[in-house]
C-alpha positions as CSV (number, residue, x, y, z in Angstrom):
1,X,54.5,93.6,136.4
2,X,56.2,91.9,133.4
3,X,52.8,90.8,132.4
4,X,51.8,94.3,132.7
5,X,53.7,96.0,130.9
6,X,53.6,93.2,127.6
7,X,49.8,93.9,127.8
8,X,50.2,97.4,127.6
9,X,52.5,96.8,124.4
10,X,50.0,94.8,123.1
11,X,47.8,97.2,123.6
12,X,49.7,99.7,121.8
13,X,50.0,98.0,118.4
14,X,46.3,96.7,118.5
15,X,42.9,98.2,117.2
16,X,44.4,100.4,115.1
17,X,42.3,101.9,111.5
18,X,45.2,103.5,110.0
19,X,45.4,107.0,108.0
20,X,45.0,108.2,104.5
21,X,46.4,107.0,101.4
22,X,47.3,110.9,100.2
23,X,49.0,110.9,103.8
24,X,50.7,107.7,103.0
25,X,52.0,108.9,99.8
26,X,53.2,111.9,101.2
27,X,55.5,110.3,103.7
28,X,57.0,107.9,101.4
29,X,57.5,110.7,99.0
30,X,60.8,111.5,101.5
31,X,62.7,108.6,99.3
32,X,62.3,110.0,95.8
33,X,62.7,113.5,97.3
34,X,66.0,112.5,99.0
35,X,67.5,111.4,96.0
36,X,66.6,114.5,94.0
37,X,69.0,116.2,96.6
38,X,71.5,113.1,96.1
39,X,71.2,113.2,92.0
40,X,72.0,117.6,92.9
41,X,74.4,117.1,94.6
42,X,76.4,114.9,92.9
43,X,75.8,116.0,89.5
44,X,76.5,119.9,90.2
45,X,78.9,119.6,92.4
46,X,80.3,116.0,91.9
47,X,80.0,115.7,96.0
48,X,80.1,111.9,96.3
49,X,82.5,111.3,93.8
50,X,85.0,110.7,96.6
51,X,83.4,109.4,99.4
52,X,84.9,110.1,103.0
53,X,83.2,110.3,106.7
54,X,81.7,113.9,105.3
55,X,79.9,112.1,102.4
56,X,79.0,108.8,104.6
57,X,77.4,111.6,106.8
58,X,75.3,113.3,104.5
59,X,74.6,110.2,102.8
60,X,73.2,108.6,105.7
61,X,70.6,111.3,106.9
62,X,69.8,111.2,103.2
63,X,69.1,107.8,102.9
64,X,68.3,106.9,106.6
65,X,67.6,109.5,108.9
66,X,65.3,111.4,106.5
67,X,62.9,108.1,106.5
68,X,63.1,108.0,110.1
69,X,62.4,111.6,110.8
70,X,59.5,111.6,108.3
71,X,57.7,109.0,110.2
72,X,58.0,110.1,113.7
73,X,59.3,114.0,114.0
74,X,57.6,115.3,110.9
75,X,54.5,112.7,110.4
76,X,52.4,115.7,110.6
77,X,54.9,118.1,108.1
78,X,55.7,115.7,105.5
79,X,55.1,117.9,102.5
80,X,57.0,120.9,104.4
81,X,59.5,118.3,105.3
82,X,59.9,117.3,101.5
83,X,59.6,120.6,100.4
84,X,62.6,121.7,102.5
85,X,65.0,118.5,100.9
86,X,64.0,119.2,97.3
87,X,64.7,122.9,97.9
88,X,68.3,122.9,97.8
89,X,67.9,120.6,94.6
90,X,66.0,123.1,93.0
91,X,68.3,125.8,93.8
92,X,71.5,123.5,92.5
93,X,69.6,122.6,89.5
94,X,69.5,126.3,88.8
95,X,72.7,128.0,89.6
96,X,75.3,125.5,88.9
97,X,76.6,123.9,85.8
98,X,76.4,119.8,85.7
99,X,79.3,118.3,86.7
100,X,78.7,114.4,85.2
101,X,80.1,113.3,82.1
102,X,78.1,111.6,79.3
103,X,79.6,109.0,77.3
104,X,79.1,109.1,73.5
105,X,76.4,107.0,72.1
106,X,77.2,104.0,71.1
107,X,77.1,103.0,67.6
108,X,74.9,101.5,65.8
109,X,76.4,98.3,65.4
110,X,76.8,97.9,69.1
111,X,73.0,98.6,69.3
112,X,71.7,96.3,66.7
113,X,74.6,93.5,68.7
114,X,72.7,94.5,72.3
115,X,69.3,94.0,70.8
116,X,70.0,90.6,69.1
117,X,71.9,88.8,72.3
118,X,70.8,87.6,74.9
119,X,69.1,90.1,78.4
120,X,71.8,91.8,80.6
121,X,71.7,92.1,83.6
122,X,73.5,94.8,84.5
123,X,72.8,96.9,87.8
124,X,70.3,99.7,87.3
125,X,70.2,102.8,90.0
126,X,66.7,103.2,89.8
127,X,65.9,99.8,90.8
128,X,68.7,99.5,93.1
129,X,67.5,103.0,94.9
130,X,63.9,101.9,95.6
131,X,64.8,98.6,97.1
132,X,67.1,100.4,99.4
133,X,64.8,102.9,100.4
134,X,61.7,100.6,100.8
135,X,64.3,98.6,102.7
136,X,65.0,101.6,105.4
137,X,61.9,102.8,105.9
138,X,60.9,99.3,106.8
139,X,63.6,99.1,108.9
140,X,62.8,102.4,110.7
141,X,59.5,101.8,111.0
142,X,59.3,98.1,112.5
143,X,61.2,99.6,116.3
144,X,59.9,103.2,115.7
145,X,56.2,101.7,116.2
146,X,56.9,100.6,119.8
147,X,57.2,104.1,120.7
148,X,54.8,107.0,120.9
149,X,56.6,109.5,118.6
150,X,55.3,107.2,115.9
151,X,51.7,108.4,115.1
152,X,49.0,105.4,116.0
153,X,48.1,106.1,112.7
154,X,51.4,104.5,110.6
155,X,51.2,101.5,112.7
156,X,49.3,98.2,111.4
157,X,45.4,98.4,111.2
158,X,43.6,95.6,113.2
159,X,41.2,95.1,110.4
160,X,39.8,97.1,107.6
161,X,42.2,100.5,106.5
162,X,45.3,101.9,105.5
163,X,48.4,102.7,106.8
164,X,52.2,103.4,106.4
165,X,53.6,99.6,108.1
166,X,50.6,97.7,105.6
167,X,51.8,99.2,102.6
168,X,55.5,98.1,104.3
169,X,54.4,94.4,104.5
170,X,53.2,94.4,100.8
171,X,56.2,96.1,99.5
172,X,58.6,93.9,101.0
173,X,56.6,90.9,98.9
174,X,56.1,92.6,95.7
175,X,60.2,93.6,95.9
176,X,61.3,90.5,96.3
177,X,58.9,89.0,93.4
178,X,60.4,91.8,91.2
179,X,63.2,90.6,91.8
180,X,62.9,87.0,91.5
181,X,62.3,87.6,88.0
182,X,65.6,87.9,87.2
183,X,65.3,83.6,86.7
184,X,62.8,83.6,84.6
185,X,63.9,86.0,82.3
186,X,67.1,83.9,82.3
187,X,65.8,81.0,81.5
188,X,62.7,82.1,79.2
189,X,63.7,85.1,76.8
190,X,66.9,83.6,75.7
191,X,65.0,80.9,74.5
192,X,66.3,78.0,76.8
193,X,64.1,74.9,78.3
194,X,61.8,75.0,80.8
195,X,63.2,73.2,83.4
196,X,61.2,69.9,84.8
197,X,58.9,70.6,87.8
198,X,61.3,68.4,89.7
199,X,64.2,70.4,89.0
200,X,62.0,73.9,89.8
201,X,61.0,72.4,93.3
202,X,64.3,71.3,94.6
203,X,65.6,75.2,93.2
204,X,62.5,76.4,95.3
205,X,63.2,74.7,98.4
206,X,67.0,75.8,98.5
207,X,65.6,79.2,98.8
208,X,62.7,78.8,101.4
209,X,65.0,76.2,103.6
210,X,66.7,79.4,105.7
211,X,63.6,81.6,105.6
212,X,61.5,78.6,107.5
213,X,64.2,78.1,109.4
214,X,64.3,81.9,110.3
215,X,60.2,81.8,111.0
216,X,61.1,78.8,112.7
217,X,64.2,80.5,115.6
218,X,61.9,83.6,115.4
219,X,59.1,81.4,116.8
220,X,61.2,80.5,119.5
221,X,62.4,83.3,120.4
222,X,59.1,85.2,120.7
223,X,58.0,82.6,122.7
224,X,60.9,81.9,124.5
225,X,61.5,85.6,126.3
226,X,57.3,86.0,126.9
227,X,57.6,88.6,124.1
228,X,54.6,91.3,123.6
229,X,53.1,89.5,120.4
230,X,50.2,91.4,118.2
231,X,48.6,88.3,117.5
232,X,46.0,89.4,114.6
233,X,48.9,90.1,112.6
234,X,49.7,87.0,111.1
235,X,48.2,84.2,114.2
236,X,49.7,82.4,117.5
237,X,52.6,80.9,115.3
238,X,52.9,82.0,111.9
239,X,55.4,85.0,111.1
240,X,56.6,86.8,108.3
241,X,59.5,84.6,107.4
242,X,56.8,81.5,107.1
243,X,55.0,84.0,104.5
244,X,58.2,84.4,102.5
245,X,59.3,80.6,102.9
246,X,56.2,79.4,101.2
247,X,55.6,81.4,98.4
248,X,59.0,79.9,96.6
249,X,57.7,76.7,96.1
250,X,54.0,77.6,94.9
251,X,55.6,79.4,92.6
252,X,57.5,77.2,91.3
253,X,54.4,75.2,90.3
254,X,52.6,78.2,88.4
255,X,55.7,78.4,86.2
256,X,53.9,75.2,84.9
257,X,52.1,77.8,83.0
258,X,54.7,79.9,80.9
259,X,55.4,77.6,78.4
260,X,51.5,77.3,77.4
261,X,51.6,81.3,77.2
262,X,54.8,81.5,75.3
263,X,52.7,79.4,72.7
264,X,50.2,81.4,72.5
265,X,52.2,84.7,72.0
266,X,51.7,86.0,75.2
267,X,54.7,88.3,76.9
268,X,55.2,86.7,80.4
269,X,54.7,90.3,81.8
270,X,50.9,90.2,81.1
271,X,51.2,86.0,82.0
272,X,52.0,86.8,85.2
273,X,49.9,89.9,85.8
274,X,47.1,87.4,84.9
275,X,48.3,84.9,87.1
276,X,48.4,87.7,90.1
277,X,44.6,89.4,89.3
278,X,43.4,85.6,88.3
279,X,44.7,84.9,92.0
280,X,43.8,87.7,93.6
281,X,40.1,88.2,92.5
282,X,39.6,84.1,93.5
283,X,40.9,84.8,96.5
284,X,38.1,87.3,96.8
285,X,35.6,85.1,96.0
286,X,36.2,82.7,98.6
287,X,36.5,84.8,101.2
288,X,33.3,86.7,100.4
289,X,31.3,83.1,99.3
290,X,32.8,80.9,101.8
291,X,32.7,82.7,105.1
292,X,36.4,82.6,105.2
293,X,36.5,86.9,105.8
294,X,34.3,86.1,109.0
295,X,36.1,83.4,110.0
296,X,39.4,85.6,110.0
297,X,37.9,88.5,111.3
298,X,35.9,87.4,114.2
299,X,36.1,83.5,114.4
300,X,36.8,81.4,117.0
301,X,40.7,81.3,117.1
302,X,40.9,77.5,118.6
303,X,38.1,75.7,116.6
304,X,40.8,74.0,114.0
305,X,43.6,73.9,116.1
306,X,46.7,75.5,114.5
307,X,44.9,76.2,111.5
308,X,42.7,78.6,113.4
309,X,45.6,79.7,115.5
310,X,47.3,80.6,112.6
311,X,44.3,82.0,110.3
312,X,45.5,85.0,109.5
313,X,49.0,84.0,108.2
314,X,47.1,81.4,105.8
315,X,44.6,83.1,104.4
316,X,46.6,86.1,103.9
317,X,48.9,83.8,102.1
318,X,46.8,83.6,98.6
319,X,47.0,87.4,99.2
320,X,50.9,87.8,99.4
321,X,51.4,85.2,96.9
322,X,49.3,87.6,94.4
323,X,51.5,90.5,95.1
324,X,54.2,88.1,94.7
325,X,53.3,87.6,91.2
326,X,52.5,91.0,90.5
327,X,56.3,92.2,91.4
328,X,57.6,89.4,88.9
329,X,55.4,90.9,86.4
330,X,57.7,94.5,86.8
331,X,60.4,92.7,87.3
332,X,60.0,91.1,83.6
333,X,60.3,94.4,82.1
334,X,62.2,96.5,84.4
335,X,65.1,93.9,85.4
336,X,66.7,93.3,80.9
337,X,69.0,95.9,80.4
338,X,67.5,98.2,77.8
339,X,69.5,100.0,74.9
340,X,69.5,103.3,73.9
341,X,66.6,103.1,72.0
342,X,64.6,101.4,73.9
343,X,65.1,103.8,77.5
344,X,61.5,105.3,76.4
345,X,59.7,102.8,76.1
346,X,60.5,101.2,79.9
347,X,59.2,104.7,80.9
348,X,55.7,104.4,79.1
349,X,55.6,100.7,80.2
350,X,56.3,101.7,83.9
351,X,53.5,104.9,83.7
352,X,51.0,102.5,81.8
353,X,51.5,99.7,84.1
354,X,51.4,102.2,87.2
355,X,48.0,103.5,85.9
356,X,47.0,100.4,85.2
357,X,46.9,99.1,88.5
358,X,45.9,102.0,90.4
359,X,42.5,102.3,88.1
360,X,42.2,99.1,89.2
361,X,42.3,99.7,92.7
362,X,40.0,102.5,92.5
363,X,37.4,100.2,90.6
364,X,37.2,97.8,93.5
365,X,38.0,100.9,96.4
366,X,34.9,101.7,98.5
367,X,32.4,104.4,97.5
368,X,34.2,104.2,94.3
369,X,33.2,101.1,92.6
370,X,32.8,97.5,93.7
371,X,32.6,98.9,97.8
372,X,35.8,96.8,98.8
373,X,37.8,97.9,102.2
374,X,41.6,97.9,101.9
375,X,42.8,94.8,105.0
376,X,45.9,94.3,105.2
377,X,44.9,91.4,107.5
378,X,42.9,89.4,104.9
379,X,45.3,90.7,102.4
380,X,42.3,90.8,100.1
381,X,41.7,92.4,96.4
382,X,42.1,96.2,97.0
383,X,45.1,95.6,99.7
384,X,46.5,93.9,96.6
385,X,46.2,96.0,93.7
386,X,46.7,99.1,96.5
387,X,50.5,97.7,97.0
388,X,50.5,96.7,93.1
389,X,50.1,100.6,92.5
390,X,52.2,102.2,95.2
391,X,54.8,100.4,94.3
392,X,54.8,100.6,90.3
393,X,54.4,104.4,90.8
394,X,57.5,104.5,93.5
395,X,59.4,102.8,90.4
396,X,58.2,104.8,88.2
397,X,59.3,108.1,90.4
398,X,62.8,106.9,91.0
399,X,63.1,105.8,86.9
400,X,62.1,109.4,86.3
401,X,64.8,111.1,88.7
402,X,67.6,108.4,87.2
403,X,66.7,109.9,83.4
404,X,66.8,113.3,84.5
405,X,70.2,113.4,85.9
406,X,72.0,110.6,85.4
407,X,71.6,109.3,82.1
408,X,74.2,107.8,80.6
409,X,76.1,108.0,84.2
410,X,78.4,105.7,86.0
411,X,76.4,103.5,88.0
412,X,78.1,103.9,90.9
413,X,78.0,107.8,90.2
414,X,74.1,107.1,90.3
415,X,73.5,105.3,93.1
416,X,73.6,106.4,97.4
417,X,76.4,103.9,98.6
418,X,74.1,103.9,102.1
419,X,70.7,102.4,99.1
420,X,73.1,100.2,97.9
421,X,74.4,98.5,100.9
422,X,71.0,97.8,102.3
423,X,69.9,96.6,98.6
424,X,72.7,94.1,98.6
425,X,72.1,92.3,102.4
426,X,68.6,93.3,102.5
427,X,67.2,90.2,104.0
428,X,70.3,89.9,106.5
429,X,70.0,93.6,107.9
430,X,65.8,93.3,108.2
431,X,66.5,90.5,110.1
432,X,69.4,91.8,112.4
433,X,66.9,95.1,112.4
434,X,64.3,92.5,113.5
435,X,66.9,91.2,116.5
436,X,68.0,94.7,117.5
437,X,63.8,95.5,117.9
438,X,63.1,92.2,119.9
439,X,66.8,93.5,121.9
440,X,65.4,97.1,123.0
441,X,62.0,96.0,123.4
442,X,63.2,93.3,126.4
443,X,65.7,96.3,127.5
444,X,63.6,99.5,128.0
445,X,60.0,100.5,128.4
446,X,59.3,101.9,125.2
447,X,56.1,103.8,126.2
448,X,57.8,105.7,128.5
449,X,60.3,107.7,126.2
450,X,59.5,111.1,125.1
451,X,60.4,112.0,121.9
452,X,63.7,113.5,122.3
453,X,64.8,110.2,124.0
454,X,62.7,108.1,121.9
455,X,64.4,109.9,118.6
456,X,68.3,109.0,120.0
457,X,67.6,105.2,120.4
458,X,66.1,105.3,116.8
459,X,68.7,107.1,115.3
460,X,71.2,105.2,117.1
461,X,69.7,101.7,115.9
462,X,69.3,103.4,112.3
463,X,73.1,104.5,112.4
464,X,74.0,101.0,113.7
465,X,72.0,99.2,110.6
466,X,73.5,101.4,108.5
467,X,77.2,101.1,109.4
468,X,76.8,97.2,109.5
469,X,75.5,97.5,105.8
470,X,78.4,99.9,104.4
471,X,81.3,97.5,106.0
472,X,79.8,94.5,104.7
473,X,79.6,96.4,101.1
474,X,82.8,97.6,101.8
475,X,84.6,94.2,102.4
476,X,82.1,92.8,98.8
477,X,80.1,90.7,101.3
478,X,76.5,89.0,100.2
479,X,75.1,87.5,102.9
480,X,72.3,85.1,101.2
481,X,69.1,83.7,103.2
């Protein structure tokens, strides 16, 4: 019976072609549209300026439930459910006065002394906000898929197509590239020395030594409790954690490249965009000239051993690594702090580079140009610049909201405390969200919950997630993997 029921999991999550990219975008529109009601709210009528269980509440169906709901209750209504959270915004924005102070400009000795030390790196809302959104949505979606008020539809696609949980997968990577930056930018614009290879590697390894080890318990868990495994995902063994173990250290070794650029004049923004499409369209190559796409797709899985076992998680690698790059080429522009004067320009960088990216993904998109499919499996070219351009534009959106209301704000003013405690132990609540999934899974049938019972245990594990973030924001606690 146990056997049973794991195949008819299996069976759930498997041969899957995904949905529409405009239906996609729609969803995922709940996050920028959430925190047009958050900015409203709090700059009208100065709501979360003390924050109590009435403002946690609101906050968290902001933040949290509103992600949750779009992707199971209103999946079909996601405009009409947008359209009903920006309405009160609208309405706000409208009738009542604002309510935030702006501090006076500062003067223009203090600009000229900003511009000529060395990059800040103080806390900005807009990047803080779309990690912390990306992060709940993720969060929501990875238990919501085991049950059926989840559309087929958001859930992974077995090989060529879009959907909701493969844009997910890519965002997570090109995040935590973004933000991974931050090092570089360190060590590179305020002119210090490249550190040795040696001394890059060991630095590399510190930071992928818990991940594997994380891929490594997650292996035996799985394995361990007979879990219902989608196999094509990544292979037999490999996992997501292996993914983000590995791409540290290769990275470590392309930063062999920077200084050449820097002596040629070029900004390490278009370096490692170059690195990414140089990587990306390569990867292409080989698997279109070598075989390896059939291989993937429909080879034999034990031919090589674990290599074959474990195809999909290696090949795809090349792919993540890309996207990888691609986030540390926002991240080299988004992450300095930027004066006064300069606030524009990040805005025309992030709607170039936004455009950029998604005319690039058109070029190569089927029927459009070069005939490519999107597979999030192969994590080829157009699955690439398709995350590239979602997320750059998701940036963009949240930069745009942040000007409109809250320039020249408080940051804390700016920012959902719900965002900014997933932000901060992002990495330690996926993976407690990943232990509460593997815990329900083993404790109830998922299948057989209708959706009013189906939405209480999500909203239950969402509300759990959420109050383990606050209190470890709360008592200033970083948790670092």
């Amino acid at each position: 019976m146990a056997q049973s029921l794991k195949n008819l999991k299996q069976d759930f999550v498997s041969n899957l072609t995904g949905g529409t990219i405009n239906e996609i975008n729609l969803v995922t529109a709940v996050a920028p549209a959430t925190y047009i009601l958050y900015a409203a709210l709090q700059t009208r009528l100065g709501f979360f300026k003390s924050y109590g269980p009435l403002q946690f509440i609101a906050d968290f169906l902001l933040s949290a439930a509103a992600p949750l709901f779009s992707t199971t209750l209103y999946s079909s209504f996601p405009l009409l459910l947008n359209l009903l959270i920006v309405s009160p915004a609208i309405l706000l924005r409208l009738g009542q006065p604002r309510n935030t102070k702006r501090p006076a400009k500062p003067k223009p000795q203090d600009v000229e002394k900003e511009a000529s030390s060395a990059p800040e790196f103080s806390k900005k809302p807009f990047i803080t906000v779309y990690r912390g959104s990306m992060m709940t949505i993720t969060c929501c979606a990875i238990l919501a898929v085991d049950f059926r008020v989840f559309p087929r539809r958001f859930a992974k696609v077995e090989n060529w197509g879009t959907s909701l949980m493969d844009i997910g997968v890519g965002s997570f990577v090109f995040s935590s590239g973004m933000m991974n930056a931050k090092s570089v930018v360190k060590g590179y614009l305020v002119k210090c020395a490249s550190e040795p290879l040696g001394a890059r590697l060991k630095g590399a390894m510190r930071t992928s030594l818990p991940l594997l080890v994380l891929g490594i318990v997650r292996l035996i868990m799985v394995k361990g409790v007979d879990y219902a495994e989608h196999v094509t995902e990544y292979g037999v063994h490999w996992n997501f954690f292996f993914t983000l173990g590995f791409l540290p250290p290769l990275l470590a070794i392309l930063q062999s490249v920077l200084p050449a650029a820097s002596r040629m004049g070029i900004s390490y923004t278009f370096a490692y965009t170059l690195l990414s499409l140089v990587t990306a369209v390569g990867y292409q190559i080989v698997l279109e000239k070598t075989g390896l796409e059939a291989f993937v797709l429909v080879g034999d899985r034990n031919k090589f051993g674990l290599i074959s076992q474990n195809k999909e998680g290696i090949s795809s690698f090349a792919g993540y690594l890309s996207i990888f790059l691609a986030g540390m080429a926002t991240g080299m522009y988004t992450l300095p702090q930027d004066t006064q004067s300069q606030r524009f320009g990040l805005l025309k960088k992030l709607g170039g580079w936004s455009l950029f990216w998604t005319a690039s993904f058109i070029i190569t998109k089927e029927r459009w140009g070069f005939d490519l499919a999107v597979s999030r499996r192969l994590a080829n070219l157009p699955y690439i610049l398709w995350v590239a351009s979602f997320n750059t534009a998701q940036i963009a959106a949240f930069y745009l909201i942040e000007r409109g209301y809250f320039r020249g704000a408080e940051y804390s003013d700016a920012v959902p405390k719900v965002l900014e405690a997933f932000n901060r132990n992002g990495l330690a609540i996926f993976l407690v969200a990943n232990l509460l999934t593997g815990l329900v899974n083993v404790s109830i049938n998922t299948l057989e919950y209708g959706r009013i019972a189906a939405m209480g245990v999500l909203t239950s594990y969402i509300l759990v997630l959420t109050l383990l973030a606050v209190e470890l924001d709360k008592r200033n606690l970083s948790i670092k993997l």
